[in-house]
Biopython code that builds the backbone (N, CA, C, O; Angstrom):
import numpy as np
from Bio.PDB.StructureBuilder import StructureBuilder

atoms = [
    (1, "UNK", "N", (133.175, 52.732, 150.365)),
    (1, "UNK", "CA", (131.886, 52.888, 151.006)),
    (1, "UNK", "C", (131.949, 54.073, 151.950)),
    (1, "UNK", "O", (133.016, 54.337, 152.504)),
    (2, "UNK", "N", (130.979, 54.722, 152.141)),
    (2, "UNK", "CA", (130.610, 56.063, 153.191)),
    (2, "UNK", "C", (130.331, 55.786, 154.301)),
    (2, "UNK", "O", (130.460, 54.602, 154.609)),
    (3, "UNK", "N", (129.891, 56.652, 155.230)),
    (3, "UNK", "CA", (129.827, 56.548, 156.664)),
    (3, "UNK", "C", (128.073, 55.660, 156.786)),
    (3, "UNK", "O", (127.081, 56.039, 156.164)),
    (4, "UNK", "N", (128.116, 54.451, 157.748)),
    (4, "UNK", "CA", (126.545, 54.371, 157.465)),
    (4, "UNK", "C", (125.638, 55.123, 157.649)),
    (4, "UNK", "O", (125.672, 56.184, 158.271)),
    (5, "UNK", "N", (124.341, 54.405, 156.875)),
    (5, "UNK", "CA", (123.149, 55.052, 156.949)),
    (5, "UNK", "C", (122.774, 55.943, 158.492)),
    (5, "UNK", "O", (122.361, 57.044, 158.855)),
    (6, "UNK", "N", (123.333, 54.345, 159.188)),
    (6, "UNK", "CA", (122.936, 54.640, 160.890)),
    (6, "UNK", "C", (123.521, 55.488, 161.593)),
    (6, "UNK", "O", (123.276, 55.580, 162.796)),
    (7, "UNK", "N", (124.171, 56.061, 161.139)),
    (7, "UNK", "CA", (124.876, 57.331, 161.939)),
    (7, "UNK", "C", (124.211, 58.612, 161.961)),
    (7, "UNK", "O", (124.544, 59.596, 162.621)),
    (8, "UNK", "N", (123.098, 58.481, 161.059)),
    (8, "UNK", "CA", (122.266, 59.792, 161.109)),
    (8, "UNK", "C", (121.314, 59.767, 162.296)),
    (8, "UNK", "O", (121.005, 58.658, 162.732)),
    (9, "UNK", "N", (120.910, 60.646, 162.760)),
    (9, "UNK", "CA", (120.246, 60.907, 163.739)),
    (9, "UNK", "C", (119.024, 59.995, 163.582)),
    (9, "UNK", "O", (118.783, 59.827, 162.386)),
    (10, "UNK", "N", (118.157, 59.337, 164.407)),
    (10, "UNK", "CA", (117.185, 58.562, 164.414)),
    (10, "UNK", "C", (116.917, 57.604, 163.441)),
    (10, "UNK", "O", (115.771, 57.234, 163.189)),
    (11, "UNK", "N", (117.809, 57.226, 162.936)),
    (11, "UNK", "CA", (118.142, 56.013, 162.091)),
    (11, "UNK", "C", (118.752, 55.030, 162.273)),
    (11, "UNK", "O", (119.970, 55.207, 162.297)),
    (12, "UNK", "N", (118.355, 53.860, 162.442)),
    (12, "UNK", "CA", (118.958, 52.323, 162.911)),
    (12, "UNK", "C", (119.340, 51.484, 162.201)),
    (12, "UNK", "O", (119.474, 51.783, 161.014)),
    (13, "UNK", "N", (119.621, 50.295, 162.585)),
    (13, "UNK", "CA", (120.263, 49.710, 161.463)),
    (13, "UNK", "C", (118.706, 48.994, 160.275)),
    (13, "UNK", "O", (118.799, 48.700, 159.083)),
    (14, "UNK", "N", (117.407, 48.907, 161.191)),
    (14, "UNK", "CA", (116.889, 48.514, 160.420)),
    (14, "UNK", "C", (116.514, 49.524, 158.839)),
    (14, "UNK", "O", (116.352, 49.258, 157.648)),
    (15, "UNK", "N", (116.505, 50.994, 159.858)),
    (15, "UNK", "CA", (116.175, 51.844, 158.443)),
    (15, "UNK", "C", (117.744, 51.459, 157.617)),
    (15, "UNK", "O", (117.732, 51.261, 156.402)),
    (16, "UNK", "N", (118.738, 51.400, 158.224)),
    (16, "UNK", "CA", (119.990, 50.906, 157.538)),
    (16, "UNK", "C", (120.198, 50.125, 156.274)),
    (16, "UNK", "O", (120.931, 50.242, 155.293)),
    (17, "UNK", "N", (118.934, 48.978, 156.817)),
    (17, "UNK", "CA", (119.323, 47.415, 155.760)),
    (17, "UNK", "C", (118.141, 48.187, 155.089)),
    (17, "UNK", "O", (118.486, 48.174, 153.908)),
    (18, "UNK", "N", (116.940, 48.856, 155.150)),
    (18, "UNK", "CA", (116.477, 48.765, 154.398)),
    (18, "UNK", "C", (116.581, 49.672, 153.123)),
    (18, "UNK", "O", (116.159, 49.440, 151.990)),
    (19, "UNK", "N", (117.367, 50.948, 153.683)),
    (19, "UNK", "CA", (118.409, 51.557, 152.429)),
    (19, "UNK", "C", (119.132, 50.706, 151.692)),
    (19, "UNK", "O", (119.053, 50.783, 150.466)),
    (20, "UNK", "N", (119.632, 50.130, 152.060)),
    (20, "UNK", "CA", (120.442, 49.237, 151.439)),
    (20, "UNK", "C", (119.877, 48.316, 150.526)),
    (20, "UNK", "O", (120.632, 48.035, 149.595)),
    (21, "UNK", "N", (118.482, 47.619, 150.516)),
    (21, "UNK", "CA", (117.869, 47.144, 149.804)),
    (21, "UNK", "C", (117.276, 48.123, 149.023)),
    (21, "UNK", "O", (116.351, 47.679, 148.343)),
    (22, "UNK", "N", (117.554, 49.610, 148.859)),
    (22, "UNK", "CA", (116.651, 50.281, 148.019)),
    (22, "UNK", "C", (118.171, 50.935, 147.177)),
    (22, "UNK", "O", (118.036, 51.610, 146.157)),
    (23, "UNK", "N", (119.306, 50.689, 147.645)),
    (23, "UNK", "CA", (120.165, 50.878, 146.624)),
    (23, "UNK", "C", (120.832, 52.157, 147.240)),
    (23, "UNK", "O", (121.525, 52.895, 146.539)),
    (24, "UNK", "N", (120.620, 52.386, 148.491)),
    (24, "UNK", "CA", (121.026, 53.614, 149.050)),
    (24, "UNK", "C", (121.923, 53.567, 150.350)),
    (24, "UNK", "O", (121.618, 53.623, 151.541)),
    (25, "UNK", "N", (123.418, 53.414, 149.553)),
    (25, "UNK", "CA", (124.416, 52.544, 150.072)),
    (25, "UNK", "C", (125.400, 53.984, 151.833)),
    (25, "UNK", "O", (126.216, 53.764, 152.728)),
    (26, "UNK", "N", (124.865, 54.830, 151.528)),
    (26, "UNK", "CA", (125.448, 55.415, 152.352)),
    (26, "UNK", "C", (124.733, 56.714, 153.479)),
    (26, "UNK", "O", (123.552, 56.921, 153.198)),
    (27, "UNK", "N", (125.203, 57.482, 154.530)),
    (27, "UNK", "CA", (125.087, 58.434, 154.783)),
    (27, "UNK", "C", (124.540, 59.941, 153.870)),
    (27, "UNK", "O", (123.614, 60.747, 153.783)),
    (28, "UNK", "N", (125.802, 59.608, 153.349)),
    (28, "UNK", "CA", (126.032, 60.841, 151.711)),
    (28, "UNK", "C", (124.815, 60.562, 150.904)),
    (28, "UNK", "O", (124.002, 61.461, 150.685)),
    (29, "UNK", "N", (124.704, 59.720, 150.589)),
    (29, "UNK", "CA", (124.054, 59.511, 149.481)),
    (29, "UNK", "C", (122.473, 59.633, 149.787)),
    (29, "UNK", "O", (121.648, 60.156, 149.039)),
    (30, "UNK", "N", (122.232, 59.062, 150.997)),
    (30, "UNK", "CA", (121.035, 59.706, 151.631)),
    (30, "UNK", "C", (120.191, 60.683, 151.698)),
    (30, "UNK", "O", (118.975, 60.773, 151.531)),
    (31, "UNK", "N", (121.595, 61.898, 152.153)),
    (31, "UNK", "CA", (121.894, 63.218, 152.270)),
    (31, "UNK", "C", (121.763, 63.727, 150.898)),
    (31, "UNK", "O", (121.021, 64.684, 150.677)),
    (32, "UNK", "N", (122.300, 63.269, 150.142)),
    (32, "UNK", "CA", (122.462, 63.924, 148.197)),
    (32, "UNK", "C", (120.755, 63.796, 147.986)),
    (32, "UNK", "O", (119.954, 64.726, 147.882)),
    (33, "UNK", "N", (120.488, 62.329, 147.960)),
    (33, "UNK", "CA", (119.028, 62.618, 147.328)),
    (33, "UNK", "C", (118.013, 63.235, 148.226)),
    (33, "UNK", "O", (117.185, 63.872, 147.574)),
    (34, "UNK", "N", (117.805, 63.254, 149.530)),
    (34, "UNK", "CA", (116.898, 64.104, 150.403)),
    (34, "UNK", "C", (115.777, 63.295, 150.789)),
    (34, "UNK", "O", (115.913, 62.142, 150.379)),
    (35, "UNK", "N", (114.893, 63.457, 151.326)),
    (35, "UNK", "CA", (114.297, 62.963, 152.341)),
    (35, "UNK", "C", (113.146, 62.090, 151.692)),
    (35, "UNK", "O", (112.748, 60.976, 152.033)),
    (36, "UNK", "N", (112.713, 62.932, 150.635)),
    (36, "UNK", "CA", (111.545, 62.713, 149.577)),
    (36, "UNK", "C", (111.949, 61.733, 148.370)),
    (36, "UNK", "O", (111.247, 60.736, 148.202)),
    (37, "UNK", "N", (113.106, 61.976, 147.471)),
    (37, "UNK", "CA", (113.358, 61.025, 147.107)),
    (37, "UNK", "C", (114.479, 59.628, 147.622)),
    (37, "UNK", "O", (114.815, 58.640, 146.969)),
    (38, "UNK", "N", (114.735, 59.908, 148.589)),
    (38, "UNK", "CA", (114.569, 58.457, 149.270)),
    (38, "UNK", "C", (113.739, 57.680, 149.650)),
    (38, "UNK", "O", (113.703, 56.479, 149.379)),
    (39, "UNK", "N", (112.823, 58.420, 150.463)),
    (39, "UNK", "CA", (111.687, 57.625, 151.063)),
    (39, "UNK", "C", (111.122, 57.129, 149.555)),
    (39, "UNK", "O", (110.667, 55.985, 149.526)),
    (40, "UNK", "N", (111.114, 57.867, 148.350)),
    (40, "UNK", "CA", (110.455, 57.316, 147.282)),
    (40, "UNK", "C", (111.051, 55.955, 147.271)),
    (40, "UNK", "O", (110.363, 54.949, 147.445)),
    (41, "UNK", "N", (112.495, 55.923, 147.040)),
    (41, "UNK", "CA", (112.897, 55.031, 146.611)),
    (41, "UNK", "C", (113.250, 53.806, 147.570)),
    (41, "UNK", "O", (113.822, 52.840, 147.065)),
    (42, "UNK", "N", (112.899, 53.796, 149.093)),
    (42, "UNK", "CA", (112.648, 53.123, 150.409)),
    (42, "UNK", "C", (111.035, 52.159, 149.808)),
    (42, "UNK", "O", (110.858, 50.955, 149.989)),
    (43, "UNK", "N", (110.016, 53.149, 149.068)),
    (43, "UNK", "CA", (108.816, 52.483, 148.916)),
    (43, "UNK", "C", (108.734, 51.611, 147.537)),
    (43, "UNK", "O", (107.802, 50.822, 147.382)),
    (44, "UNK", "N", (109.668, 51.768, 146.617)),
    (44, "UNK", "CA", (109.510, 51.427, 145.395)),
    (44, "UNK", "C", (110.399, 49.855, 145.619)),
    (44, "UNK", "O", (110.282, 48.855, 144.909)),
    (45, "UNK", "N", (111.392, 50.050, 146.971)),
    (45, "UNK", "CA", (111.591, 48.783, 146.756)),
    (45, "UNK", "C", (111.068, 47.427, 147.461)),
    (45, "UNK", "O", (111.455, 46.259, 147.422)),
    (46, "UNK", "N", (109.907, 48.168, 148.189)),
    (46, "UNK", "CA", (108.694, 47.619, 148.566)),
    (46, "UNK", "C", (108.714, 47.872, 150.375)),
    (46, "UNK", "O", (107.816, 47.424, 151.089)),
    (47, "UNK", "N", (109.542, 48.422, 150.754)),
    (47, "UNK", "CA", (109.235, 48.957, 151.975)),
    (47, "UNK", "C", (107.665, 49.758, 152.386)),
    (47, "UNK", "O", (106.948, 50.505, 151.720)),
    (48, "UNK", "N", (107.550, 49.264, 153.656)),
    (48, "UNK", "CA", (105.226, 49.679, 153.570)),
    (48, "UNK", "C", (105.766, 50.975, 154.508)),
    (48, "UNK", "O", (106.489, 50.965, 155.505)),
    (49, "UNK", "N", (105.061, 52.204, 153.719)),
    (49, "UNK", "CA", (104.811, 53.375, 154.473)),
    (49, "UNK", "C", (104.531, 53.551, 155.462)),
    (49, "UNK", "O", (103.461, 52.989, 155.695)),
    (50, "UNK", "N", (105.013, 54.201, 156.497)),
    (50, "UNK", "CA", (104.809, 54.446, 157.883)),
    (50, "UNK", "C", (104.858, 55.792, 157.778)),
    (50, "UNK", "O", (105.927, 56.292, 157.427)),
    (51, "UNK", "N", (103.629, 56.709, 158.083)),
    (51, "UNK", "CA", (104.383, 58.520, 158.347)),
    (51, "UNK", "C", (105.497, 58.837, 159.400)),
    (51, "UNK", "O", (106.423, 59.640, 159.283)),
    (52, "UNK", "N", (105.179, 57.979, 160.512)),
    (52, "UNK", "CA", (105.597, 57.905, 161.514)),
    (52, "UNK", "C", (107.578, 57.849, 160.927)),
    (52, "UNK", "O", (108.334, 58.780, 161.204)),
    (53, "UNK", "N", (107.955, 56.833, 160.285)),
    (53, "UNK", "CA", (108.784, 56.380, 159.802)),
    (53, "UNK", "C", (109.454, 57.668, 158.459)),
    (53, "UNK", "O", (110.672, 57.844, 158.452)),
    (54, "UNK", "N", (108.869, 58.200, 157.771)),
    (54, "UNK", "CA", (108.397, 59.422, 156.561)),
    (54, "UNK", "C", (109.556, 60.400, 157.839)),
    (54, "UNK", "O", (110.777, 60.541, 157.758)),
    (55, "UNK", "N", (108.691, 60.880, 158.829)),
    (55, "UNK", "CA", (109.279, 62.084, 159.517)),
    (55, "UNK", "C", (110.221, 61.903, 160.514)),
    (55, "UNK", "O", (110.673, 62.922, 161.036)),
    (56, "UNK", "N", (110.585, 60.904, 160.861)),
    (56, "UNK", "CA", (111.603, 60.541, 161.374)),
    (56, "UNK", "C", (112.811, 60.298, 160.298)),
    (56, "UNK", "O", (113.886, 59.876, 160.725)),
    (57, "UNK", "N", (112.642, 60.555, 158.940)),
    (57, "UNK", "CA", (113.309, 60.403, 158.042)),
    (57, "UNK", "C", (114.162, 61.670, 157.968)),
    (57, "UNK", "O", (115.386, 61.805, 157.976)),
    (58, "UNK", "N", (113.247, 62.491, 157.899)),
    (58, "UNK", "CA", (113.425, 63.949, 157.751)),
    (58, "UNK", "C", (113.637, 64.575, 158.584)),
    (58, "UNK", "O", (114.362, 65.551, 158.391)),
    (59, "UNK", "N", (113.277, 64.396, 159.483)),
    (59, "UNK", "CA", (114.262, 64.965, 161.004)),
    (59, "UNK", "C", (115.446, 65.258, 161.520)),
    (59, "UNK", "O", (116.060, 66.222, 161.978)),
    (60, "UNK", "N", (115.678, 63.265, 161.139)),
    (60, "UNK", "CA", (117.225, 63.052, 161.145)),
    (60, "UNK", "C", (117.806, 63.970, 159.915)),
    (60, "UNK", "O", (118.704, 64.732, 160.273)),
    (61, "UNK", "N", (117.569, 64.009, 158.999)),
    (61, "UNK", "CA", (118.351, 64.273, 158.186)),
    (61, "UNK", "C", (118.664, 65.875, 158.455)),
    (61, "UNK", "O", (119.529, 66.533, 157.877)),
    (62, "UNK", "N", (117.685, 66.375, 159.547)),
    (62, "UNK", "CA", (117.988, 67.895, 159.722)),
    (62, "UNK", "C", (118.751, 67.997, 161.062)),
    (62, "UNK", "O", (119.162, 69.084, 161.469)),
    (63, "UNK", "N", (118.876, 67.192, 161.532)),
    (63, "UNK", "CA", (119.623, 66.774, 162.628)),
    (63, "UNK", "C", (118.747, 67.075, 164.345)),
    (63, "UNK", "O", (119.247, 67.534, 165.372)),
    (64, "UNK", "N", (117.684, 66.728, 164.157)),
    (64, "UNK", "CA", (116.260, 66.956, 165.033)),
    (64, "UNK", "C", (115.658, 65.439, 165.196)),
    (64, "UNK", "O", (115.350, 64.507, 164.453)),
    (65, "UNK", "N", (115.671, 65.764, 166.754)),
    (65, "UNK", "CA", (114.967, 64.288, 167.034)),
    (65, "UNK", "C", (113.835, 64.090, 166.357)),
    (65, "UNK", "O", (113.294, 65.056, 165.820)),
    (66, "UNK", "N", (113.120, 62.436, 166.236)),
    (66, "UNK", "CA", (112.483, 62.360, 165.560)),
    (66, "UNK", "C", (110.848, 63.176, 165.862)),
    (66, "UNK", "O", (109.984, 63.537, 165.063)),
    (67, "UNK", "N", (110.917, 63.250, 167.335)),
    (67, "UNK", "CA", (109.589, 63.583, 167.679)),
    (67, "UNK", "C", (109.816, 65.271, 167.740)),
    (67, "UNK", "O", (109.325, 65.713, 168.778)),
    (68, "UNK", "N", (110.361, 66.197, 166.993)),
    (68, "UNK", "CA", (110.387, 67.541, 167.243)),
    (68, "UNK", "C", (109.564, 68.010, 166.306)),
    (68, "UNK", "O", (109.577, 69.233, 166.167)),
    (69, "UNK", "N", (108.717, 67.272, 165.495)),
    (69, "UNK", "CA", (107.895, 67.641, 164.221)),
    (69, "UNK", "C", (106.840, 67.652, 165.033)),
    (69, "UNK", "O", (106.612, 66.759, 165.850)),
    (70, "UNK", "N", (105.812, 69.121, 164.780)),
    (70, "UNK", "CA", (104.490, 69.372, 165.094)),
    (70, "UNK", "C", (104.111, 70.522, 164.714)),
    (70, "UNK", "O", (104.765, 71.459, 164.257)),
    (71, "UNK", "N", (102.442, 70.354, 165.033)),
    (71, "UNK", "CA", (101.917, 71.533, 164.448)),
    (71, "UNK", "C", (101.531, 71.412, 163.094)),
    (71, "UNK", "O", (101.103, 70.430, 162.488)),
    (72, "UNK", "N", (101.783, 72.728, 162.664)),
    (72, "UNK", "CA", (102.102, 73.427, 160.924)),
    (72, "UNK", "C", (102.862, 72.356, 160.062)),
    (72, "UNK", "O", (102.358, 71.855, 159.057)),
    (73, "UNK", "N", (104.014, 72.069, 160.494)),
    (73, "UNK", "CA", (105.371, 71.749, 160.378)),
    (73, "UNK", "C", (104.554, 70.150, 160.033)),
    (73, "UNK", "O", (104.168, 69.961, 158.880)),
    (74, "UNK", "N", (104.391, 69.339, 160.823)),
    (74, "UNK", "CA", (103.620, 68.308, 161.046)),
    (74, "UNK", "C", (102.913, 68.089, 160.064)),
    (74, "UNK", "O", (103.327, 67.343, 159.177)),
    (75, "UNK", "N", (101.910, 68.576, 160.003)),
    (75, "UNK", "CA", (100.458, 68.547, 158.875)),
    (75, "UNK", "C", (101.576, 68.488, 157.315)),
    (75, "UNK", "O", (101.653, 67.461, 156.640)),
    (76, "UNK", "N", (102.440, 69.923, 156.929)),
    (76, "UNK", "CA", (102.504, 70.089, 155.663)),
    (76, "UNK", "C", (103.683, 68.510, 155.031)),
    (76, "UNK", "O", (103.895, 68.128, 153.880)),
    (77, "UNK", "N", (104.225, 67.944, 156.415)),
    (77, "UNK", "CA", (105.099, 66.255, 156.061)),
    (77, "UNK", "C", (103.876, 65.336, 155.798)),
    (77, "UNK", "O", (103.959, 64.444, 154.954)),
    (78, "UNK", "N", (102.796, 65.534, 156.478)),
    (78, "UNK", "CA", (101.674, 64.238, 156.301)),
    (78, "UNK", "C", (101.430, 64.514, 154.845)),
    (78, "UNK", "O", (101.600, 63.495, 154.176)),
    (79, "UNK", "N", (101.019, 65.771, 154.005)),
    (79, "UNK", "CA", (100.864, 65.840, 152.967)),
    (79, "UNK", "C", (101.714, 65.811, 151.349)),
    (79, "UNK", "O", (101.388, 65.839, 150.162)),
    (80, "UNK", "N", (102.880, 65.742, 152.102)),
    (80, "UNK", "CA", (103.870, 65.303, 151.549)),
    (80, "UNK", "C", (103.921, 63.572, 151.313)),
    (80, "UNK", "O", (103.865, 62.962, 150.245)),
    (81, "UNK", "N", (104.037, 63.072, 152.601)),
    (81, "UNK", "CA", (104.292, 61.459, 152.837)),
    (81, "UNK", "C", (102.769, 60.895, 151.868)),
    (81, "UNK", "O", (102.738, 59.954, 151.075)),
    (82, "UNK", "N", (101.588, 61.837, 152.265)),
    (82, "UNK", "CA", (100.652, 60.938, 151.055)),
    (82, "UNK", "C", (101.043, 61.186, 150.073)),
    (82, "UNK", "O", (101.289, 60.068, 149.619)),
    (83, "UNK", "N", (101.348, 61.988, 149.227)),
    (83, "UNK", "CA", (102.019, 61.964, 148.066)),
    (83, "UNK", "C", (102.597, 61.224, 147.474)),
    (83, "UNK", "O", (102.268, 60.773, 146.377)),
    (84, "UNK", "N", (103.879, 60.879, 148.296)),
    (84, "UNK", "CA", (104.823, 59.930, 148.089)),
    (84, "UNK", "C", (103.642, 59.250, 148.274)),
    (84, "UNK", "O", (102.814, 59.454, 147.386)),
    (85, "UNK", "N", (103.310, 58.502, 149.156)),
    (85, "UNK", "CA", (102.581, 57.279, 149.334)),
    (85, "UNK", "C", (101.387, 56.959, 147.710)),
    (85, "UNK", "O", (101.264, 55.973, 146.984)),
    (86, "UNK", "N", (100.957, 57.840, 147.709)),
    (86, "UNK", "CA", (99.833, 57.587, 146.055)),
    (86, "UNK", "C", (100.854, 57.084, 145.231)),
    (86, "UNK", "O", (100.844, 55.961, 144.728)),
    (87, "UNK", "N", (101.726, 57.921, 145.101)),
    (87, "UNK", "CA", (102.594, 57.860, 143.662)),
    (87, "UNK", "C", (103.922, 56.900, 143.605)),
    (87, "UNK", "O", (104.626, 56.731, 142.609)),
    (88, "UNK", "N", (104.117, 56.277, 144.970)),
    (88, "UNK", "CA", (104.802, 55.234, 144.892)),
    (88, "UNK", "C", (104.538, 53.927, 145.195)),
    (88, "UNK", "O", (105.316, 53.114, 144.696)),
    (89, "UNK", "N", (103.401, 53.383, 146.071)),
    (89, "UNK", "CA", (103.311, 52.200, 146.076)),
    (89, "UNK", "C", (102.091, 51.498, 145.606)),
    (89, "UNK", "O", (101.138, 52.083, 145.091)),
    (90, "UNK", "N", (102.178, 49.884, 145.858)),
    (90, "UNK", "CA", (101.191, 49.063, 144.347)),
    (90, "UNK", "C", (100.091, 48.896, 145.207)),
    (90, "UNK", "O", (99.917, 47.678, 145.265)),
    (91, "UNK", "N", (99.151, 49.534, 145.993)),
    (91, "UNK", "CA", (97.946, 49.775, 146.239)),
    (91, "UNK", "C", (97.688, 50.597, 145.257)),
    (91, "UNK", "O", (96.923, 51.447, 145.712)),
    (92, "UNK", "N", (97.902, 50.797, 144.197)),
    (92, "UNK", "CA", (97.522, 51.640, 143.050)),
    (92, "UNK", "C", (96.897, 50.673, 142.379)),
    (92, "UNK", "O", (97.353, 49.530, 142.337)),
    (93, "UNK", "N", (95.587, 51.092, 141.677)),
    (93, "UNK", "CA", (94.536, 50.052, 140.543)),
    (93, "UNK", "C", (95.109, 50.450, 139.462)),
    (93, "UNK", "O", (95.152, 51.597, 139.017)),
    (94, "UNK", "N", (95.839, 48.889, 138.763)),
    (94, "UNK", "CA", (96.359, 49.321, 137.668)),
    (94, "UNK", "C", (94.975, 49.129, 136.789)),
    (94, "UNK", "O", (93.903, 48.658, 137.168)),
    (95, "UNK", "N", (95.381, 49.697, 135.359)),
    (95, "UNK", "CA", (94.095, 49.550, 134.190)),
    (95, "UNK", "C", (93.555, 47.709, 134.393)),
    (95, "UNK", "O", (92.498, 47.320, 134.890)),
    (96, "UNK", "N", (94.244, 47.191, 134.045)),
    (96, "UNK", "CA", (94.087, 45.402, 133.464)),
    (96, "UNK", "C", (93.382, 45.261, 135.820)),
    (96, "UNK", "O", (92.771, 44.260, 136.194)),
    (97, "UNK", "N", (93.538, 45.817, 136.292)),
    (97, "UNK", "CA", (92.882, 45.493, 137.468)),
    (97, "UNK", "C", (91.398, 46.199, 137.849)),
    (97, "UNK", "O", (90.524, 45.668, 138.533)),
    (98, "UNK", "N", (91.343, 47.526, 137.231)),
    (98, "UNK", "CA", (90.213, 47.477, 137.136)),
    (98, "UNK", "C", (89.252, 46.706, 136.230)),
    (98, "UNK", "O", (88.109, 46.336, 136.502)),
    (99, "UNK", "N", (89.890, 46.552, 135.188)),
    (99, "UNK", "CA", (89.122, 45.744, 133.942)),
    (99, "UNK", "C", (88.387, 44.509, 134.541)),
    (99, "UNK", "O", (87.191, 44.240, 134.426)),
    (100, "UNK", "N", (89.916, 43.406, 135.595)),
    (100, "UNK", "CA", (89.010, 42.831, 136.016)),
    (100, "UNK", "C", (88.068, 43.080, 137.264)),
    (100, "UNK", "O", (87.327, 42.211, 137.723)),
    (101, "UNK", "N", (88.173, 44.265, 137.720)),
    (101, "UNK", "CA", (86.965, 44.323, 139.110)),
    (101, "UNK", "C", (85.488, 44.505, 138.264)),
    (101, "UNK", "O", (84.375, 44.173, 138.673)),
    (102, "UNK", "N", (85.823, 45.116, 136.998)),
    (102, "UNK", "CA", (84.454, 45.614, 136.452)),
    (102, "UNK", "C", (83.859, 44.479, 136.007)),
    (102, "UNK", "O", (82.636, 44.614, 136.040)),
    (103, "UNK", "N", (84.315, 43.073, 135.474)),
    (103, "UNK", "CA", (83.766, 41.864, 135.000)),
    (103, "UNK", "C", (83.760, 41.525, 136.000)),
    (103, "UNK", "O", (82.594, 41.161, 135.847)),
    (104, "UNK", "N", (84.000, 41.205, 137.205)),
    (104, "UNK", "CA", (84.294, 40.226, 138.295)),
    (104, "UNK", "C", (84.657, 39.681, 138.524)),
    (104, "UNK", "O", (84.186, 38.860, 139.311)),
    (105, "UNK", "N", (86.490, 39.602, 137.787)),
    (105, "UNK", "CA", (86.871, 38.229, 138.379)),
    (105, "UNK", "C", (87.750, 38.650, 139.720)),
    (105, "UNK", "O", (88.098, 37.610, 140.281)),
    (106, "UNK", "N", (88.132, 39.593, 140.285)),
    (106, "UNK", "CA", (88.453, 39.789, 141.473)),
    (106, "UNK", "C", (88.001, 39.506, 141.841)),
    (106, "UNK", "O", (86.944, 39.194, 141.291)),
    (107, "UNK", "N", (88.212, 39.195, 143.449)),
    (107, "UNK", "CA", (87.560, 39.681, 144.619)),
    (107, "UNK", "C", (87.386, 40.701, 145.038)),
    (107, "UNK", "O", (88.439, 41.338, 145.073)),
    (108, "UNK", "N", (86.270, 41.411, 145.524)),
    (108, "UNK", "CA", (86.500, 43.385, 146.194)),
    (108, "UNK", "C", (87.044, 43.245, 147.554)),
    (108, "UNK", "O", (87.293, 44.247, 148.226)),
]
sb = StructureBuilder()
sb.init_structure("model")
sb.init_model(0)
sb.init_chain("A")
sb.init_seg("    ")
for serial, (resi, resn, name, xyz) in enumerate(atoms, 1):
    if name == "N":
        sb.init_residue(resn, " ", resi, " ")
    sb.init_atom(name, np.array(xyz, "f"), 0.0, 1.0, " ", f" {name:<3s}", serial, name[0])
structure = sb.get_structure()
């Protein structure tokens, strides 16, 4: 095993366990896949998006407190983190869910 998760800058043990439930057993390995596809894979294993949480991801990993993101810099991570956010988690309408909103058997 590698150095933990939590040794990176602004990372605790909770972002810790919850790498760990996404299969992302180390420091390194953190570091190997990058900021974007971790956090992907932080949301796929059902962890709920926080931007707040997104850039404090990426911070650490540049070795910058979490709150040194602003501005320019700021804006172009929010548009990033929605990204990730559309394309990874199940607030997405699958087909068979719209099918049923259009008959009604959902609820809206």
């Amino acid at each position: 095993m590698g150095t933990p998760v939590s040794t990176i800058r602004n990372l605790g043990p909770a972002v810790e366990a919850a790498c760990l439930k996404a299969g992302i057993a180390s420091a390194e390995a953190l570091r190997d896949l990058g900021p974007d596809a971790a956090y992907a894979k932080l949301l796929a294993s059902g962890m709920q998006p926080h931007f707040i949480g997104y850039y404090a991801l990426v911070m650490g990993l540049q070795g910058r407190p979490w709150n040194d993101c602003v501005g320019d810099e700021k804006a172009a991570l929010r548009k990033r983190f929605d990204a990730l956010k559309s394309a990874n988690t199940s607030d997405r309408v699958t087909d068979i869910d719209q099918l049923l909103d259009d008959i009604g058997v959902r609820a809206p």
